[in-house]
C-alpha positions as CSV (number, residue, x, y, z in Angstrom):
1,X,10.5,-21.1,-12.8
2,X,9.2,-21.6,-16.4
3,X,5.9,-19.1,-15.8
4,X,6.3,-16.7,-18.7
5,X,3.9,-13.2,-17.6
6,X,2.5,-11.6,-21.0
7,X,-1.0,-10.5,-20.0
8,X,-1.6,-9.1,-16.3
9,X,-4.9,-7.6,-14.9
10,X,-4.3,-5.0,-12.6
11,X,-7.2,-3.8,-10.2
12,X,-6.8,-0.6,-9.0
13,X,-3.9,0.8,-11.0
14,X,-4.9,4.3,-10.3
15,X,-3.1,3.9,-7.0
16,X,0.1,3.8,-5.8
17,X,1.1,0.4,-5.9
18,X,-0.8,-0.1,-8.9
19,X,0.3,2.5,-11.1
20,X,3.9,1.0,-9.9
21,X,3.3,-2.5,-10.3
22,X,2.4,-2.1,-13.9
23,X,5.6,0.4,-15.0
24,X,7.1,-2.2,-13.5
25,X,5.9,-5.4,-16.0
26,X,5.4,-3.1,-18.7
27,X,9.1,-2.3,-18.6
28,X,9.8,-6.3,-18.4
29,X,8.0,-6.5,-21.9
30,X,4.3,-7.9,-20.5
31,X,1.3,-6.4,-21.5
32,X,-0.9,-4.8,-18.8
33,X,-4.6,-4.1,-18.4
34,X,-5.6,-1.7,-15.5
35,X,-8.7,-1.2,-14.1
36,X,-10.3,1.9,-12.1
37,X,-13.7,2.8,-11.0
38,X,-16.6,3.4,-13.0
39,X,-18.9,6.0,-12.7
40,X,-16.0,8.6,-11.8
41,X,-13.5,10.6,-13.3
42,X,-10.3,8.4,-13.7
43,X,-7.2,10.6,-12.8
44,X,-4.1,9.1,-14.0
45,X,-2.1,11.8,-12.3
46,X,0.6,8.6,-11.2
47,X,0.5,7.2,-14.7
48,X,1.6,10.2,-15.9
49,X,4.3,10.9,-13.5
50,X,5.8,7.4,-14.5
51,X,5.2,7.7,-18.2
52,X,3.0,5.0,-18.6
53,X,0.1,7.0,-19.4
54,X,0.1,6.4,-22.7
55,X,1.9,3.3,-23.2
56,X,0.7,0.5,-26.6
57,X,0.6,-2.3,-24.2
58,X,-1.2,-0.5,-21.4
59,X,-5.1,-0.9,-22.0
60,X,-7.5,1.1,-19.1
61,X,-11.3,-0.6,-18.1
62,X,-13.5,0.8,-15.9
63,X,-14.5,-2.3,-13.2
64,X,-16.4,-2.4,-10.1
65,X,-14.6,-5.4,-8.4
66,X,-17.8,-5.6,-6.0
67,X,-19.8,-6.2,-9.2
68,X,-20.0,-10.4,-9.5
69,X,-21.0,-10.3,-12.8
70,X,-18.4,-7.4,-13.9
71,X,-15.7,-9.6,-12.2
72,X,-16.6,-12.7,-14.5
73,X,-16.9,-10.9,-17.5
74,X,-13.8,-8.8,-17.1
75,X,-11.7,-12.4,-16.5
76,X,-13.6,-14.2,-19.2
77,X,-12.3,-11.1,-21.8
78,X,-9.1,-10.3,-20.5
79,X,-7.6,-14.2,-20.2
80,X,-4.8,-12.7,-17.8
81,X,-1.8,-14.8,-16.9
82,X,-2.0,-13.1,-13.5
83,X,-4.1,-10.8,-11.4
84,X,-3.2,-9.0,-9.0
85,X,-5.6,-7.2,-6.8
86,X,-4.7,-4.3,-5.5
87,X,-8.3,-2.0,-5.4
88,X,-10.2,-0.9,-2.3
89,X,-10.6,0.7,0.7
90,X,-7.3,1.1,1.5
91,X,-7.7,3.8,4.4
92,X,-7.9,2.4,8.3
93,X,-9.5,5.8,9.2
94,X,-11.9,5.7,6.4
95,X,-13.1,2.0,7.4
96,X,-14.5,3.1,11.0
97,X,-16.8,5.6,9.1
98,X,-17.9,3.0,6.6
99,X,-17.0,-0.8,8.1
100,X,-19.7,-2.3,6.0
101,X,-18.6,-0.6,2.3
102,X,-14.8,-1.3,3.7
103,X,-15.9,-5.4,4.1
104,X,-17.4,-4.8,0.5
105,X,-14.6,-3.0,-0.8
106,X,-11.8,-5.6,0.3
107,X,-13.7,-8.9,1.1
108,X,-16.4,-9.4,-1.7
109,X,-14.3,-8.2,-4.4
110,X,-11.5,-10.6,-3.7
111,X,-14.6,-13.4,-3.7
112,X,-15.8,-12.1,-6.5
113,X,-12.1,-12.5,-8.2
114,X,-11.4,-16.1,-6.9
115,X,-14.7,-16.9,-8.5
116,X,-13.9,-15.4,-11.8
117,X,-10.7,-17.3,-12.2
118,X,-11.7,-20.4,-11.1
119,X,-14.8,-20.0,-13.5
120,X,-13.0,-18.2,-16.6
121,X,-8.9,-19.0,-15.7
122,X,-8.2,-21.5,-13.5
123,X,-4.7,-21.2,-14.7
124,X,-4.0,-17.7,-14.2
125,X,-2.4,-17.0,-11.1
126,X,-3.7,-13.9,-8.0
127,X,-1.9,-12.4,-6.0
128,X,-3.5,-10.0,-3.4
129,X,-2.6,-7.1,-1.5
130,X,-3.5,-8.5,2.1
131,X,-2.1,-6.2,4.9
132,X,-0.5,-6.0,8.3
133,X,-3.2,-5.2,9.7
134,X,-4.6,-8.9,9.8
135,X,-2.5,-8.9,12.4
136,X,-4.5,-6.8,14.7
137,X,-2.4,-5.9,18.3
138,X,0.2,-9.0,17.7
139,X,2.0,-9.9,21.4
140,X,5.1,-10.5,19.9
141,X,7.3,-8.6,17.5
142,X,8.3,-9.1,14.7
143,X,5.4,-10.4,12.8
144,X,5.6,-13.4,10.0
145,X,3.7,-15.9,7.9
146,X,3.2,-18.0,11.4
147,X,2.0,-15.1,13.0
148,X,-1.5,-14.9,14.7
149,X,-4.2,-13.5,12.5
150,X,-6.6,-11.0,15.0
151,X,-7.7,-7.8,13.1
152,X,-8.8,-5.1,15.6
153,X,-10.3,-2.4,13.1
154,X,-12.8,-2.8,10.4
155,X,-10.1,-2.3,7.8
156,X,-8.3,-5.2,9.3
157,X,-11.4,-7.3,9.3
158,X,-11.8,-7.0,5.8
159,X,-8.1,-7.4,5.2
160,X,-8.7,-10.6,7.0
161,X,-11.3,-11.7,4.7
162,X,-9.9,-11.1,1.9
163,X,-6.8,-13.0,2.8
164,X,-8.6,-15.9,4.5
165,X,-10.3,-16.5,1.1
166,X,-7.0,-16.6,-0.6
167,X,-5.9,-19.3,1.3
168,X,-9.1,-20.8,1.4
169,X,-9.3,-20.8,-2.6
170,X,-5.8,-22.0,-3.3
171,X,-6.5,-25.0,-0.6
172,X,-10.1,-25.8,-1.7
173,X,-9.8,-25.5,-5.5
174,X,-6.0,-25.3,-6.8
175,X,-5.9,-21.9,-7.5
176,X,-2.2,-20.2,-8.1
177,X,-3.2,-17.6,-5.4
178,X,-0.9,-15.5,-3.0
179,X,-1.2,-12.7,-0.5
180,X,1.2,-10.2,-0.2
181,X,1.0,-9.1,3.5
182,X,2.1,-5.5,2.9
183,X,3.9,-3.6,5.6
184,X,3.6,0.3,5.4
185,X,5.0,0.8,2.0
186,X,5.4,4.3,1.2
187,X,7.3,6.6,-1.9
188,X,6.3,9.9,-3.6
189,X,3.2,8.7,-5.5
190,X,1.3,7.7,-2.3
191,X,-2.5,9.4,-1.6
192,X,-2.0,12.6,0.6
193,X,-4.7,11.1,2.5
194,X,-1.8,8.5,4.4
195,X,0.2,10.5,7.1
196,X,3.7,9.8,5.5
197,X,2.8,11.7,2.1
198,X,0.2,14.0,4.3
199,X,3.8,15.2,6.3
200,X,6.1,15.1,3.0
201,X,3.8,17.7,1.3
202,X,3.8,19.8,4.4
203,X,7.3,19.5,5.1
204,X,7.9,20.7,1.4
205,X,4.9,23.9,1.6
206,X,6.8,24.3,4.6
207,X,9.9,25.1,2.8
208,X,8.6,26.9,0.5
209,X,6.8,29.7,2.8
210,X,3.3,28.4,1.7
211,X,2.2,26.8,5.3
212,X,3.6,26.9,9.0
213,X,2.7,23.9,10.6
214,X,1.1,19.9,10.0
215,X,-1.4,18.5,12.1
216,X,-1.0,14.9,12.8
217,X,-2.7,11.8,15.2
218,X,-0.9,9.4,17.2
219,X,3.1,10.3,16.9
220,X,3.9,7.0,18.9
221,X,2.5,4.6,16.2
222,X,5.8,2.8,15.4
223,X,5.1,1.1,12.0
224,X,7.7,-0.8,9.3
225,X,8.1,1.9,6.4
226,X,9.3,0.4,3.2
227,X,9.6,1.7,-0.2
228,X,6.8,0.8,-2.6
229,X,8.4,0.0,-5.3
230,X,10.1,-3.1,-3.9
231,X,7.5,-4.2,-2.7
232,X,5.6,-4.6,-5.6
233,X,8.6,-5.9,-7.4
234,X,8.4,-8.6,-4.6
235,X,4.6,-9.2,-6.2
236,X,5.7,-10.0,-9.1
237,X,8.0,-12.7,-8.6
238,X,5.3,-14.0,-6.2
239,X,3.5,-14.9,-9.4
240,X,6.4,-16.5,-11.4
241,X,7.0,-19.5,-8.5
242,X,6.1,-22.8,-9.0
243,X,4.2,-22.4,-6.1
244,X,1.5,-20.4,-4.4
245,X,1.7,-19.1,-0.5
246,X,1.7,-15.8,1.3
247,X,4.9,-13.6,2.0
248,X,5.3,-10.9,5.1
249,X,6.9,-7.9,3.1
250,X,8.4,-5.6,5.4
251,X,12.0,-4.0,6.2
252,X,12.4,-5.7,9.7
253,X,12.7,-2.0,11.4
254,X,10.1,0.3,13.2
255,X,9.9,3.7,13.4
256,X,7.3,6.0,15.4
257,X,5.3,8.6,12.9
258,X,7.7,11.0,15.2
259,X,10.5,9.5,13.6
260,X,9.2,10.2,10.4
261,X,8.0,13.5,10.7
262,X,12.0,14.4,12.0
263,X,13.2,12.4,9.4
264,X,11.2,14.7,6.8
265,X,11.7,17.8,8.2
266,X,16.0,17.1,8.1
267,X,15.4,17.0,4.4
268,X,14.8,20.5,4.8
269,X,17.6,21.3,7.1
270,X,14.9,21.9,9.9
271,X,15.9,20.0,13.3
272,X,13.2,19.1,15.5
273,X,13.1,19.2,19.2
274,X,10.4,17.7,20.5
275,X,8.0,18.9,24.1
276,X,5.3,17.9,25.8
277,X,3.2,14.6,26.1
278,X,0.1,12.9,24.2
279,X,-2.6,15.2,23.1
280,X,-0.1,18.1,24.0
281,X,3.1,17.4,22.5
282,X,4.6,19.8,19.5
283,X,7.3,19.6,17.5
284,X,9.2,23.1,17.6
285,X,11.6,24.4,15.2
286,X,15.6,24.3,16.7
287,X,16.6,28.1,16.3
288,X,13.3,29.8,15.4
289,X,11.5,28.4,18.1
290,X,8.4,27.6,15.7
291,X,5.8,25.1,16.4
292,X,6.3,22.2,13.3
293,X,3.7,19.8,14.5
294,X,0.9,20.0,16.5
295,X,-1.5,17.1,17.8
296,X,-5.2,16.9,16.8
297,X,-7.1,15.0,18.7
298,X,-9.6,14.6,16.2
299,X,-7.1,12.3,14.1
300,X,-6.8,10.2,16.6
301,X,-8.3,6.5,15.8
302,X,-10.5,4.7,18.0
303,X,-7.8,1.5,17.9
304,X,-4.1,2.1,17.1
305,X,-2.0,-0.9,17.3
306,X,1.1,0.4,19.4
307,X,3.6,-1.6,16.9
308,X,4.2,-3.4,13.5
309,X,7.4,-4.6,12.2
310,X,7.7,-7.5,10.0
311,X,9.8,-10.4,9.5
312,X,10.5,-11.3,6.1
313,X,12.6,-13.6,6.0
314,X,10.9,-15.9,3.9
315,X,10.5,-13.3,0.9
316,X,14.3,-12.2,1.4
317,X,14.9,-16.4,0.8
318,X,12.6,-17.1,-2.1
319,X,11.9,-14.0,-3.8
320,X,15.0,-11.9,-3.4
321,X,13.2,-9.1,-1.6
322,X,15.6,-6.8,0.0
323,X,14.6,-2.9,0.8
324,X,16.5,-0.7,-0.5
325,X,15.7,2.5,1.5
326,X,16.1,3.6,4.8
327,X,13.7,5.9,6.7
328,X,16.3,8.9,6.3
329,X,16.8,8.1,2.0
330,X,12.4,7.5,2.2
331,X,11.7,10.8,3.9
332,X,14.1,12.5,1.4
333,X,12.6,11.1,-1.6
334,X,9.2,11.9,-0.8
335,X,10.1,15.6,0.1
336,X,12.0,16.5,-2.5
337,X,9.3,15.1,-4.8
338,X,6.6,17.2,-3.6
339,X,9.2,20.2,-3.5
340,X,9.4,19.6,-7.5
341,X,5.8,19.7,-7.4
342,X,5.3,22.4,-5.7
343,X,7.7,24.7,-7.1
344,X,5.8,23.1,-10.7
345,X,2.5,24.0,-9.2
């Protein structure tokens, strides 16, 4: 592998995995520019919690990745080495309110990309955060590269898109572009708005006296959780291979959003026993006897796929990948985070 990074172009690096992804080549000596929405208050809360924020090599732009012509020019000035595209509607929930700004959000802007490079730097290599949930309700478990492609929700669908175009691009044209087909990847710096950093935060207000219970959806959603930051280590050495494809990154084990939830609330020294069925089941304190978690029917989605776990066996072999937390060591990390937080706040 003689591909040398020096100059990445990071969508979306307000986020989780983007605010990750670029301590993570900014610490390997590359420079990095990052780009977030205009028109709206940039927070660089995660930036700040990493140290970044201020960085020489780290440069900030304000791009609308539906914007064609924003896209080309952004390329055109940049010259990246490597993009990798990690903004847009990255909520499942949110996309059944808003299916058409969700195809917008994921789809067009990774069209608008492929475009851009193949106009401005055909030699730069993408890669793009695709997700599992191309995979829709797979029949068999668990899922790979070979596996089916059948998204079920309108996130899904525009996962789909965006990923089909990838493949299309690097097939049609040359391009150096990969997709990343993300399990649940989770760690302290994830939105509140996804239920694993939604329970850690309650879990640690919780603890500290400040609430007495967390509402959640479907607690028999068994998903893969992995920690974010190998996965997007796993991104980047996507881009320094000789050669383009698409890698399933994912720890091989399922839990349920039950599991979790227990798993948090250990952190804490709570145990929790768990009664009742569906809409009607609660999680109640062992010893106090206090109701933990509740179902709200309201949170409920329209189309839950009952379970995804990945295979990847194909990024352990070529890229190295290799998780390095458990659920247990997750859930710890994220509540004690937010308890720092909180006792900050």
């Amino acid at each position: 592998m003689s591909f040398q990074l020096r100059n990445a172009l990071v969508t979306g690096i307000g986020g989780q995995d983007g605010a990750l992804l670029a301590a993570y080549l900014l610490e390997r000596g590359g420079a990095v520019t990052g780009t977030h929405r205009p028109h709206r208050a940039f927070d660089d809360w995660r930036l700040r919690e990493l140290g970044i924020a201020a960085h020489p090599r780290l440069r900030l732009v304000a791009l609308d990745p539906v914007d064609t012509a924003a896209c080309a020019a952004a390329v055109a000035d940049i010259k990246p080495d490597a993009v990798f595209h990690l903004a847009g509607q990255s909520r499942v929930a949110e996309s059944f309110r808003d299916p058409r700004g969700s195809i917008d959000a994921n789809g067009s802007s990774t069209l608008n990309l492929l475009e851009a490079l193949r106009a401005h730097a055909p030699n730069a290599r993408l890669v793009l955060a695709s997700s599992a949930e191309i995979f829709g309700a797979p029949e068999r478990a668990p899922q790979d590269e070979a596996t089916p492609l059948a998204a079920r929700t309108p996130y899904g669908v525009s996962k789909l898109l965006a990923h089909a175009a990838v493949g299309a691009w690097r097939a049609s044209y040359g391009l150096h572009a990969s997709s990343a087909i993300l399990f649940n990847h989770e760690s302290p710096l994830r939105d509140e708005a996804f239920v694993t950093r939604k329970i850690s935060r309650a879990v640690a207000r919780i603890a500290r006296g400040l609430d007495r219970e967390v509402l959640l959806g479907n607690l028999d959603a068994r998903r893969d959780f992995g920690y974010a930051p190998d996965f997007v280590a796993a991104m980047a050495k996507m881009v320094a291979r000789d050669d383009a494809g698409d890698y399933v990154l994912a720890t091989g084990r399922a839990a349920s959003i039950r599991d979790f939830a227990t798993a948090a609330f250990a952190a804490i020294g709570v145990a929790l026993d768990w009664r009742g069925e569906g809409a009607d089941e609660v999680g109640i304190e062992r010893g106090s006897g206090i109701a933990r978690v509740r179902v709200d029917a309201a949170l409920l989605r329209p189309f839950d796929a009952p379970l995804l776990v990945g295979d990847a066996a194909k990024a352990r072999r070529e890229l190295g990948f290799a998780p390095s937390l458990d659920l247990a060591a997750l859930a710890r990390t994220m509540v004690e985070a937010d308890l720092a937080r909180e006792r900050g706040a």
